[in-house]
C-alpha positions, -999 to +999 in steps of 0.1 A: +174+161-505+171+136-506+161+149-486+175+176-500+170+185-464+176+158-474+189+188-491+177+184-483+188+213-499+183+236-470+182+267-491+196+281-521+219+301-495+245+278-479+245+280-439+277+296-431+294+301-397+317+328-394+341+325-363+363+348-351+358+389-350+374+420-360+390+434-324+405+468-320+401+495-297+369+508-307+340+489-310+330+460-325+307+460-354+291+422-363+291+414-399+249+417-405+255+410-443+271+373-440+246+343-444+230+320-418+234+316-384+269+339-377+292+339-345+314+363-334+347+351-310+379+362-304+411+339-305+445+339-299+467+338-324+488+307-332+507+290-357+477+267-361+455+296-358+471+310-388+472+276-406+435+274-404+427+307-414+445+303-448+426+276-457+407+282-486+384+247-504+360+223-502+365+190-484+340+164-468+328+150-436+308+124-425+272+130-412+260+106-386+221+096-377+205+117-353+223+155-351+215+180-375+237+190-402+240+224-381+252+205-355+277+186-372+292+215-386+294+236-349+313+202-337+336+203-364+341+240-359+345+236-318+373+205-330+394+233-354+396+257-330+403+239-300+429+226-316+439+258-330+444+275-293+409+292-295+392+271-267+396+304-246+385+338-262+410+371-261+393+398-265+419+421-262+436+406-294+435+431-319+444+415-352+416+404-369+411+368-363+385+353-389+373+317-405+344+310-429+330+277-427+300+263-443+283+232-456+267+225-489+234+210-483+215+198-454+206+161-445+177+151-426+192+144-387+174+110-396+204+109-426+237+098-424+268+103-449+285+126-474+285+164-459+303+187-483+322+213-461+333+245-477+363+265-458+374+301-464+368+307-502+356+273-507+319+286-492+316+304-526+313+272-543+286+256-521+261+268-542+274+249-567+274+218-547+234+224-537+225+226-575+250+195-580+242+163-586+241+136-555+234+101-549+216+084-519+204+047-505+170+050-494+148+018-478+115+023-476+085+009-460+055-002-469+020+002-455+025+031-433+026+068-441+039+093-419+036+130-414+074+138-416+075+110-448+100+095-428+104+075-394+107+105-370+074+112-380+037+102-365+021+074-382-006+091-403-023+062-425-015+025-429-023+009-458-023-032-472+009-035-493+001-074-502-007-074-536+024-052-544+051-071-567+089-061-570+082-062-610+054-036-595+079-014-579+106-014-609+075-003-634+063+026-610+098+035-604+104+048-646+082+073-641+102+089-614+133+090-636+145+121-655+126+157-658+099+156-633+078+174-613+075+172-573+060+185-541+081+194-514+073+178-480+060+201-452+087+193-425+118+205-449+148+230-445+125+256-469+113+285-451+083+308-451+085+344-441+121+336-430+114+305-411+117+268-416+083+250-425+091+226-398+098+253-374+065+263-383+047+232-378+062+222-351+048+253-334+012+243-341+012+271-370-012+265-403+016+258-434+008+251-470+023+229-491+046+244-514+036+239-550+057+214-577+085+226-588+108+203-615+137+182-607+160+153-623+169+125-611+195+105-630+190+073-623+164+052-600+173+013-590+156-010-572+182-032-552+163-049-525+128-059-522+117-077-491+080-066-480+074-043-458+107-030-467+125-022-501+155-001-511+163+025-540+197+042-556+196+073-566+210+098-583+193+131-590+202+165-590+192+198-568+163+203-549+151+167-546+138+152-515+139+115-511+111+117-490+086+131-514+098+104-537+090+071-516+054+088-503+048+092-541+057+060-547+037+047-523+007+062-537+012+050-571+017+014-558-019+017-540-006+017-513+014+043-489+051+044-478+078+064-458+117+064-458+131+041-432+171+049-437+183+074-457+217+077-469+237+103-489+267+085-506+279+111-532+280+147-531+296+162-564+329+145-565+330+136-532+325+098-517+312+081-487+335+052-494+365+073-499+367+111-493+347+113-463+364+122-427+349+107-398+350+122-364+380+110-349+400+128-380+383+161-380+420+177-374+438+204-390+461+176-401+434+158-417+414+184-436+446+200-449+453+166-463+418+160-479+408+198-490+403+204-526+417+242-536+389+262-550+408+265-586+407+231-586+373+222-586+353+222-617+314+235-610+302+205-624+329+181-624+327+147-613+369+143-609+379+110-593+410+122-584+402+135-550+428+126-522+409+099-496+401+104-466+416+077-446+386+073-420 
């Protein structure tokens, strides 16, 4: 969420991208059981090869505006192999030439920040990180409501927003704070019949709004408030979309709104300010540096003591 998709929380399932394949002399069966969207290629093997493939953790990335989180995570995956020797496939390697990599929760391509990144054994925990608690910046505007909730979207209804106060906002925003119950957007990472609901619509299909379902949220700020726009902190827990928040908000104020920016700052114990590695550091160097072992990370832990990433 915060989208969960922004987690959005894509699914319960983390996506998970296996590379590499099992190569011998008879044929080659793909692994139908693993989760997401799977590919199969062969490497050669090399010292960094075999680095990569022992890698076992969690460790995080940062998430820019405009990709999708499945994007992200096939150009961190192209980065570690290329670097590994695997920019050219061998299929006549036999050994079997394998890396798990996932991510724990989907942001909005509209989102930027904190991507958690699970590696090897490390996917096992992603769950874990979905059902987690995470913290985003959200602005907001005023006065327009789109059919997204966000700014991707079409303009839908536009509403005045002039007789709203900030001590207006802060009041509306308690009631959004703790056990609560909320709607889903349509255009989200949840799926019908297999597919995504924004698959769905975006294919001119009929969907239905999926019904209530309870989440937390932690704590709800209001740290800026300059009509049209306004912006929130947030901390909640699984299955919350920051979206569904703002149009609710909006609603309550008499008015309408949508998210403008949307950013995920902390995933579990991870940081945008400190743990995150940009682009130019997505190296086998760099992660090895950054990755927290799976037997060291507490299910629902919020450790400080995580290495930085220095991006």
């Amino acid at each position: 969420s915060a989208s969960e998709s922004v987690q959005t929380l894509s699914d319960l399932n983390p996506t998970l991208i296996f590379l590499g394949a099992a190569v011998s002399k008879k044929k080659t069966k793909n692994n139908s059981s693993m989760a997401g969207n799977i590919s199969n290629t062969a490497v050669p093997i090399s010292s960094s090869m075999s680095k990569l493939q022992s890698l076992n953790g969690l460790f995080a990335i940062y998430k820019k505006r405009g990709p999708t989180s499945t994007d992200v995570l096939n150009a961190l995956k192209e980065a570690l192999l290329k670097e590994a020797g695997a920019k050219n496939p061998n299929p006549r390697k036999r050994r079997k030439q394998s890396l798990k990599i996932g991510h724990g929760g989907t942001l909005d391509s509209a989102a930027s920040g904190v991507l958690v990144v699970g590696v090897g054994n490390g996917t096992k925990m992603l769950t874990t990180m979905l059902a987690g608690s995470k913290k985003y910046v959200a602005v907001g505007e005023l006065g327009k409501a789109t059919d997204t909730l966000d700014a991707t979207g079409q303009v839908i209804l536009e509403k005045d927003f002039d007789h709203v106060t900030r001590v207006d906002v802060e009041e509306k925003l308690k009631h959004f704070v703790g056990d609560i119950m909320q709607v889903p957007p349509l255009y989200s990472a949840l799926k019908k019949d297999g597919q995504r609901l924004s698959v769905l619509l975006q294919k001119g299909q009929k969907v239905e709004a999926k019904p209530a379902r309870p989440v937390t949220v932690y704590s709800l700020t209001l740290q800026d408030f300059t009509p049209p726009l306004f912006t929130l902190d947030i901390e909640c827990g699984g299955g919350f979309y920051v979206r569904s928040l703002v149009d609710d908000l909006g609603k309550a104020l008499s008015s309408c709104a949508h998210v403008k920016e949307l950013t995920r700052t902390k995933q579990g114990q991870f940081t945008l300010d400190h743990h995150v590695l940009h682009e130019d550091h997505w190296t086998l160097e760099h992660v090895v540096r950054v990755l927290q072992p799976c037997s060291g990370l507490a299910p629902h832990s919020d450790r400080t003591n995580i290495p930085e990433a220095d991006a």
